[in-house]
C-alpha positions as CSV (number, residue, x, y, z in Angstrom):
1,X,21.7,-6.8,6.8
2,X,18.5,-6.7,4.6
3,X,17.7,-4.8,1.7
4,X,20.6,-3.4,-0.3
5,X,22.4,-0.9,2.2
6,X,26.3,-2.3,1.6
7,X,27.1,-4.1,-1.6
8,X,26.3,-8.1,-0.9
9,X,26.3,-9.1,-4.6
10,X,28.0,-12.1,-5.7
11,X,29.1,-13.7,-8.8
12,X,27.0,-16.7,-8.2
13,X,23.5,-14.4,-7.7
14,X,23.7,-14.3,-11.1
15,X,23.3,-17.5,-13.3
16,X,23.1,-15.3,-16.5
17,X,24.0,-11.9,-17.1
18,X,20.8,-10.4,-17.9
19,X,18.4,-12.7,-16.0
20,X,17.8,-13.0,-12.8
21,X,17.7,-16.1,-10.8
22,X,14.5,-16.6,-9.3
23,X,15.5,-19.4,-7.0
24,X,18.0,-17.7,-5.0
25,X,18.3,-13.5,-5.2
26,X,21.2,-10.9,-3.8
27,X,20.6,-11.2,-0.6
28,X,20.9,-15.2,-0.4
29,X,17.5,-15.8,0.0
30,X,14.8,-18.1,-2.0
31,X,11.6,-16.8,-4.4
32,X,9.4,-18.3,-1.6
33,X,11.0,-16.6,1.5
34,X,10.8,-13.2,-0.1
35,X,6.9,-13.7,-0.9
36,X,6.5,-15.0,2.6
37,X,8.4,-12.5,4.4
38,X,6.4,-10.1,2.0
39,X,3.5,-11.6,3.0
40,X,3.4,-12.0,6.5
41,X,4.7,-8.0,6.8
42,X,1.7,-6.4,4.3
43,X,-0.7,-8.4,7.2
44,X,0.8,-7.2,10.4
45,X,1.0,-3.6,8.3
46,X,-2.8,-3.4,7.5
47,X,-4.0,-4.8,10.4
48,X,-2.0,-2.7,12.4
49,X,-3.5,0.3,11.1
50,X,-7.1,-0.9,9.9
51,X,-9.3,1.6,12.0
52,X,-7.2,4.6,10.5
53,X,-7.9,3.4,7.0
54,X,-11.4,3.3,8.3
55,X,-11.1,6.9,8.8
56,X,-9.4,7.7,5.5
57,X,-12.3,5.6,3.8
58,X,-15.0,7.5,5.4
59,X,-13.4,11.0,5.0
60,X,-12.8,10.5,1.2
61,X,-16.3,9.1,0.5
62,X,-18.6,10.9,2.9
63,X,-20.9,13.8,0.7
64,X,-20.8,11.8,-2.7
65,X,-23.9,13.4,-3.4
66,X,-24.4,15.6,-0.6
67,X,-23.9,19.3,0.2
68,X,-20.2,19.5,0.4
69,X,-18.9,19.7,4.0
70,X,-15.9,20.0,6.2
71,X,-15.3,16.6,8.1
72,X,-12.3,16.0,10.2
73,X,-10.2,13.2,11.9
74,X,-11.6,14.0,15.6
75,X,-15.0,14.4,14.0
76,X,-15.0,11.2,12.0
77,X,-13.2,9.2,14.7
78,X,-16.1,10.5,17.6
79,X,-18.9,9.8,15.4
80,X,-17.9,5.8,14.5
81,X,-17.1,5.6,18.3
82,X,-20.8,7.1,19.1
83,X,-22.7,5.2,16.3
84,X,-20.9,2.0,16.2
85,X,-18.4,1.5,18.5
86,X,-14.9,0.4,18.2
87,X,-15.8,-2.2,16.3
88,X,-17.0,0.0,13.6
89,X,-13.5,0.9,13.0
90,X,-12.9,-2.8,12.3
91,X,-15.3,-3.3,9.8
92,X,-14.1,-4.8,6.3
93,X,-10.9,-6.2,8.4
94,X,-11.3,-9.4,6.5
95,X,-11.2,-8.6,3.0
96,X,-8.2,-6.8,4.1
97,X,-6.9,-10.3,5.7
98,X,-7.7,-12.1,2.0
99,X,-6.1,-9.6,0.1
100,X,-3.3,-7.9,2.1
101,X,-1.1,-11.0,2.3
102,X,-1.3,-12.1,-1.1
103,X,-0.6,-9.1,-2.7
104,X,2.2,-8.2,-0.3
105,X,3.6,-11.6,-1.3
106,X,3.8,-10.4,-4.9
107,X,4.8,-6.8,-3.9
108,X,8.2,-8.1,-2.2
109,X,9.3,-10.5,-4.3
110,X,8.6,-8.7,-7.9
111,X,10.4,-5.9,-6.2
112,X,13.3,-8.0,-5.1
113,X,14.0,-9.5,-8.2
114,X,13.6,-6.2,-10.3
115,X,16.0,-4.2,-8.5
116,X,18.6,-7.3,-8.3
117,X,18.1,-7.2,-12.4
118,X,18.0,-3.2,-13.1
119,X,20.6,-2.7,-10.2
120,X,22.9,-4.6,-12.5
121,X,25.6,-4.9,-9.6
122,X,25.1,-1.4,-8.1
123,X,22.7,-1.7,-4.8
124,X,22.5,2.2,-4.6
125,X,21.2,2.8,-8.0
126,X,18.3,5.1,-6.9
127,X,16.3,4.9,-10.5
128,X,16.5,1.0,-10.4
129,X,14.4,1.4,-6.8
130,X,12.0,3.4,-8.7
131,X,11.5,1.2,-11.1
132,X,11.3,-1.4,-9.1
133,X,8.8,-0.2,-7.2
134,X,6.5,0.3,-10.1
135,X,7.1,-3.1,-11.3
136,X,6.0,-4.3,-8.0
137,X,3.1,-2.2,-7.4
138,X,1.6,-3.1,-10.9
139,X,1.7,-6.7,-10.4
140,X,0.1,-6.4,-6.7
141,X,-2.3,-4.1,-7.4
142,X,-3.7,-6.5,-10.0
143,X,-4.1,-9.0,-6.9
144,X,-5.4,-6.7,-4.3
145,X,-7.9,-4.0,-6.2
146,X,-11.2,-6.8,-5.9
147,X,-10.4,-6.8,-2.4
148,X,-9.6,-3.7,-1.4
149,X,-13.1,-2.2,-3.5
150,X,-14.5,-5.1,-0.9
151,X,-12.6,-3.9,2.0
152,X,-14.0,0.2,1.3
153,X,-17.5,-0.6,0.9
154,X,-17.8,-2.4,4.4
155,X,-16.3,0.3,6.1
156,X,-19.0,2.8,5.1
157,X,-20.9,4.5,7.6
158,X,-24.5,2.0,7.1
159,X,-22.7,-0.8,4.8
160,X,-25.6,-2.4,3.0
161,X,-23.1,-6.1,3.4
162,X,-23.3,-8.1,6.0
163,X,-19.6,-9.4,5.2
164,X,-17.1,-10.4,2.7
165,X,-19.4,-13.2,1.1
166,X,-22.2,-11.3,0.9
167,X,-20.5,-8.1,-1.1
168,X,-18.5,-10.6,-3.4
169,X,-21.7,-11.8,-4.2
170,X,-24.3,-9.1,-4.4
171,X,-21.9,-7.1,-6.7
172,X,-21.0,-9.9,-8.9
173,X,-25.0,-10.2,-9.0
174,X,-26.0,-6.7,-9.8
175,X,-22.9,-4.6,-10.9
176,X,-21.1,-7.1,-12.5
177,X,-17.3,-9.2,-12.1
178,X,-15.7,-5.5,-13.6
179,X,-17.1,-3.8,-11.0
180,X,-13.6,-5.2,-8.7
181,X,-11.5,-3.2,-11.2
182,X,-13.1,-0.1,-11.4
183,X,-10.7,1.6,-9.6
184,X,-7.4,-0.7,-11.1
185,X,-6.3,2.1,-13.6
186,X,-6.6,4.7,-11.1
187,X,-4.6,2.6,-8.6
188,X,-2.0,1.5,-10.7
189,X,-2.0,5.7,-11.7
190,X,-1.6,7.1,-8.1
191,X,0.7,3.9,-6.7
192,X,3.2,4.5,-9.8
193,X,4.3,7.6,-8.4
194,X,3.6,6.5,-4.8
195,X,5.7,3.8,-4.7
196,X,8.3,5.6,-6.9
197,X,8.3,8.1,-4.5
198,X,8.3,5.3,-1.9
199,X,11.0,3.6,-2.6
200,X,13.4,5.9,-3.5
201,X,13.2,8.0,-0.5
202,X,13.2,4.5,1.6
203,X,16.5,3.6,0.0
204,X,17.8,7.0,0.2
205,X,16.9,7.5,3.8
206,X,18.1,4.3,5.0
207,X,21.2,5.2,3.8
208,X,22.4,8.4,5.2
209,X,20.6,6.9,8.3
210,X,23.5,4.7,8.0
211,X,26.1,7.0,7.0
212,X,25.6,8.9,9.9
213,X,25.4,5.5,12.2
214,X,28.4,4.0,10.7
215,X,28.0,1.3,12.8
216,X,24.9,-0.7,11.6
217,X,26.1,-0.9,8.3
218,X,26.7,-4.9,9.1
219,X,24.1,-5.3,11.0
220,X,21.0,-3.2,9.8
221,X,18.9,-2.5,13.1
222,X,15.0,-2.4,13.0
223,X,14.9,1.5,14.0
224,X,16.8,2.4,10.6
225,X,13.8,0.4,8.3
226,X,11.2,1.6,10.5
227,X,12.7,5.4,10.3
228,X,13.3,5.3,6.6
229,X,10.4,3.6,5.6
230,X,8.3,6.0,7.9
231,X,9.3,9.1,5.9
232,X,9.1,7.5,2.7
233,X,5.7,6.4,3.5
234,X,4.4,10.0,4.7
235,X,6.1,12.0,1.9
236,X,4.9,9.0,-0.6
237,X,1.0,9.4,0.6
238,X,0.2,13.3,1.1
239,X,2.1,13.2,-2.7
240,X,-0.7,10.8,-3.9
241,X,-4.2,12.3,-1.9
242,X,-6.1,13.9,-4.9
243,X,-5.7,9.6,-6.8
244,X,-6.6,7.9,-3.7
245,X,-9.7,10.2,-3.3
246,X,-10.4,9.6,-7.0
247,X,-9.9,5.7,-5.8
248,X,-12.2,5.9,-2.9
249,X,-15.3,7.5,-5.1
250,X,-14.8,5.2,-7.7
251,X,-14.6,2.1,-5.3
252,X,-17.8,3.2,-3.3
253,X,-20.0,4.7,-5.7
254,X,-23.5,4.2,-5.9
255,X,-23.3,2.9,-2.4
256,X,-24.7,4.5,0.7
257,X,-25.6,7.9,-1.2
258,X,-22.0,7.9,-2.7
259,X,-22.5,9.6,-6.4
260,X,-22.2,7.4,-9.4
261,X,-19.7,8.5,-12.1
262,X,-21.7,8.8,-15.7
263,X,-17.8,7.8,-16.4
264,X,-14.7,5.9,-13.9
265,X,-12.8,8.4,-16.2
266,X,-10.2,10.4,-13.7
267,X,-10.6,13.6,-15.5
268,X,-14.3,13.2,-15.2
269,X,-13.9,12.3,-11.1
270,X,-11.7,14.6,-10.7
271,X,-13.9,17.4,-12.4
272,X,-17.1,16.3,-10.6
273,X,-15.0,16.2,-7.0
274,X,-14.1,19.8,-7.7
275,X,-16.9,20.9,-8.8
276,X,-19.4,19.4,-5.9
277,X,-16.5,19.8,-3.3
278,X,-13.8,22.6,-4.7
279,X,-10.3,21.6,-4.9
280,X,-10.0,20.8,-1.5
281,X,-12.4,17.9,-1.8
282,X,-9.1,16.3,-3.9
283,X,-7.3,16.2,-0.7
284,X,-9.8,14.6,1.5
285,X,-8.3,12.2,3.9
286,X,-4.8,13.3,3.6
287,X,-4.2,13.5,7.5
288,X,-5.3,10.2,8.1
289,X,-3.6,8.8,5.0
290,X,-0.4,10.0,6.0
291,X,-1.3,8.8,9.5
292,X,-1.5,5.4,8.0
293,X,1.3,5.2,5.7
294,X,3.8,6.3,8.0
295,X,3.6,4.0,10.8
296,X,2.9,1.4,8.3
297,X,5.6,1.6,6.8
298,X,7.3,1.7,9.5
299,X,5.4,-2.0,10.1
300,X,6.2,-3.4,6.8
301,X,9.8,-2.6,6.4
302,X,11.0,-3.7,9.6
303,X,8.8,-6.8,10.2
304,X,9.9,-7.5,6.4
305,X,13.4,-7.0,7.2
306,X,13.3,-8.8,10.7
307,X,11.6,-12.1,8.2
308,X,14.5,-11.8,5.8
309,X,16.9,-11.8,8.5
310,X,15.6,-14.8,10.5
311,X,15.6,-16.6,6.8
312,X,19.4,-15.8,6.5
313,X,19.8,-16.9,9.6
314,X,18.4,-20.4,8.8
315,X,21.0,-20.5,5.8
316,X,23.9,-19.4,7.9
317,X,23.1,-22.0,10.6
């Protein structure tokens, strides 16, 4: 039992009719054990698939300001592999470690306590998902963008940083402390719709997963999270490509021959993308993208579900 499949609301969930209670939500859980159930599920999610975000990251920002040019998974993959070794595929891994579980943290538990306050009593109200979702991606994305910019510029092929410290600090010195939020309005743009997206098909799926395995209704196995949030997560990215591209450039400009935007403008990525790479150059990465949301979603929901069902578990017990 986790999310909202069957109607668990109760009359004492709510301490006022249009506010939420913070300390104790639908599902019978506390503030802190959605955050660290949030938390510990946005780790085991990115570090699960960190060398195919490698790939994603090299894909969108190879030919910044070079002749445009075809690059593919296999391609990409062989030439890290050749060059660098695995543990090329591995590096950045711990700005994603600083970054991932705090902002999954925020992530779950803004979405929790949105949806048990749009739902209103209703746990299949598909819009109060959506906007839930947004809600949650805003705040999170506020937490994770320095990080993540971090994260992208060690994973280029030739990284001028020799590690987390040593980016933090050389950008701070010459590019300045708004150079970690470069790419925040873009973000918050493309993970709007994404986790929209996201969300509602998640919710959706899960239940006519259910409705066609009556049976799990009480007792919500792993395979329907990790099957729901699967699609939603691969329908969610290829939907999103052309803003994470935009995200990427912006992120890793003006490092390792990556061009640098006269403005962090979309329109104005967006037309110098096309323009260098054609319209294709918008969908850069999509393959690997959906590679990586899929099965990381997959990740997140169930290991998130699995923490909020040992948590209930402590309360039954």
């Amino acid at each position: 039992m986790a999310t909202d499949a069957s109607p668990k609301y109760r009359a004492a969930d709510f301490h006022h009719p249009d506010i939420p209670d913070i300390s104790v939500s639908h599902d019978g859980l506390r503030f802190w054990q959605y955050m660290i159930a949030g938390s510990i599920a946005g780790s085991v999610e990115h570090m699960a698939m960190f060398p195919v975000d490698t790939l994603k990251t090299r894909m969108q920002a190879f030919g910044g300001s070079c002749p445009p040019q075809s690059i593919g998974v296999r391609q990409s993959l062989g030439s890290i592999l050749k060059l660098e070794g695995p543990a090329g595929l591995y590096r950045g891994i711990g700005a994603m470690g600083l970054g991932a579980g705090p902002a999954h943290a925020v992530y779950f538990s803004v979405y929790e306590l949105c949806k048990q306050f749009f739902s209103r009593g209703n746990p299949n109200n598909s819009m109060a998902h959506a906007v839930s979702g947004v809600f949650a991606t805003v705040a999170s994305d506020a937490v994770f963008t320095p990080m993540d910019m971090v994260k992208q510029r060690l994973q280029l092929n030739s990284s001028p940083y020799k590690g987390v410290g040593d980016c933090v600090k050389r950008v701070l010195m010459e590019e300045g402390a708004g150079a970690f939020y470069a790419s925040y309005r873009t973000t918050v743009i493309m993970n709007a719709p994404f986790t929209a997206v996201y969300f509602t098909t998640y919710e959706a799926a899960k239940r006519a997963l259910m409705e066609v395995s009556p049976e799990s209704v009480s007792d919500e196995r792993l395979v329907v999270h990790a099957t729901a949030g699967a699609a939603a997560g691969a329908l969610a990215a290829a939907v999103t490509t052309p803003l994470d591209v935009v995200k990427t450039q912006l992120q890793c400009q003006g490092v390792c021959g990556c061009y640098r935007f006269s403005s962090g403008s979309i329109g104005n990525v967006i037309k110098t993308i096309v323009k260098k790479d054609g319209y294709h150059g918008l969908m850069r990465g999509w393959i690997p993208r959906m590679l990586f949301h899929a099965p990381a979603a997959a990740i997140s929901w169930s290991t998130y579900e699995a923490c909020k069902n040992f948590f209930q578990q402590l309360h039954g017990n």
